[in-house]
N, C-alpha and C positions, 0 to 999 in steps of 0.2 A: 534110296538116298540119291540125292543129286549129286556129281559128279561135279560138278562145275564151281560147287561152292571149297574145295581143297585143292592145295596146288601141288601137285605132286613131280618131285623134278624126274627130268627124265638118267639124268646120270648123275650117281652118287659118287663118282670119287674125284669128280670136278673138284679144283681146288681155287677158292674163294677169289673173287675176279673186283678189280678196282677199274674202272668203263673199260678198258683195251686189256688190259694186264694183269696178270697174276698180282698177288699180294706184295710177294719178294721183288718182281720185278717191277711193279710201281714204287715201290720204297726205293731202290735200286737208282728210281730217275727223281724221286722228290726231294730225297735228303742233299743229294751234291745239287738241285736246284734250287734250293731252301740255304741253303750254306754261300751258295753264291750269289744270291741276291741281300741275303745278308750284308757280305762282306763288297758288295759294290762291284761285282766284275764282268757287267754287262755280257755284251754280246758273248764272252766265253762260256757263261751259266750255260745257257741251253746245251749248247755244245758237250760241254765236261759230262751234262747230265743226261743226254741221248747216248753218248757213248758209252758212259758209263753200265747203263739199262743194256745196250748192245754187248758189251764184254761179262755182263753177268746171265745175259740168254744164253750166250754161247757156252759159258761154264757150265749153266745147268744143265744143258743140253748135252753134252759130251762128261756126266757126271753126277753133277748137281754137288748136293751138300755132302755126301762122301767123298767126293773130289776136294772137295773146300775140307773138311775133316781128315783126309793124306795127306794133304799137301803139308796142315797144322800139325801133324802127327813127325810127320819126316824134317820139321825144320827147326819145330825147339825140342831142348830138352825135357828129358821126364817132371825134374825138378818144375818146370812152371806148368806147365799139365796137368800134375797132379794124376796121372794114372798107374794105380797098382797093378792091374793082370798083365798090361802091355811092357814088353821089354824094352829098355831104354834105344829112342832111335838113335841118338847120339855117336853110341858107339859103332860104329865100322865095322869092326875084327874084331872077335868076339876068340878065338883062337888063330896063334899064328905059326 
């Protein structure tokens, strides 16, 4: 068999790349760059939306989407969550 006609990656748990960026993190810089040319706000668009890309690396990198799922978890209540095994964050003091 010839080798050369299959491409075989060399690392599998690469996670899916858009030219520079991760998936998340090109989304990260298209949607508020996409929003803001929309809505007309020039020279801020790039801006808002390179920063934006920059504060969501740095999330993932010190976390990622468990960080983003704590933070969601510690700020509302159960009531909009909707989760049964986890115990209401809500409450504080649970005895006093």
């Amino acid at each position: 068999m010839d080798s050369e006609k299959f491409y075989l990656p060399k690392r599998l748990d690469d996670a899916p790349r858009f030219l520079l960026w991760s998936i998340d993190e090109a989304f990260s810089i298209l949607i508020p760059l996409f929003f803001g040319m929309v809505m007309g706000l020039g020279i801020l668009t790039p801006i808002l939306a390179f920063l934006s890309g920059y504060v969501w690396k740095k999330i993932k990198g010190s976390g990622g989407s468990n960080l983003i799922k704590a933070i969601i978890y510690w700020h509302y209540p159960r009531s909009i969550l909707s989760l049964k095994s986890a115990p209401d964050s809500s409450i504080k003091k649970y005895i006093s």
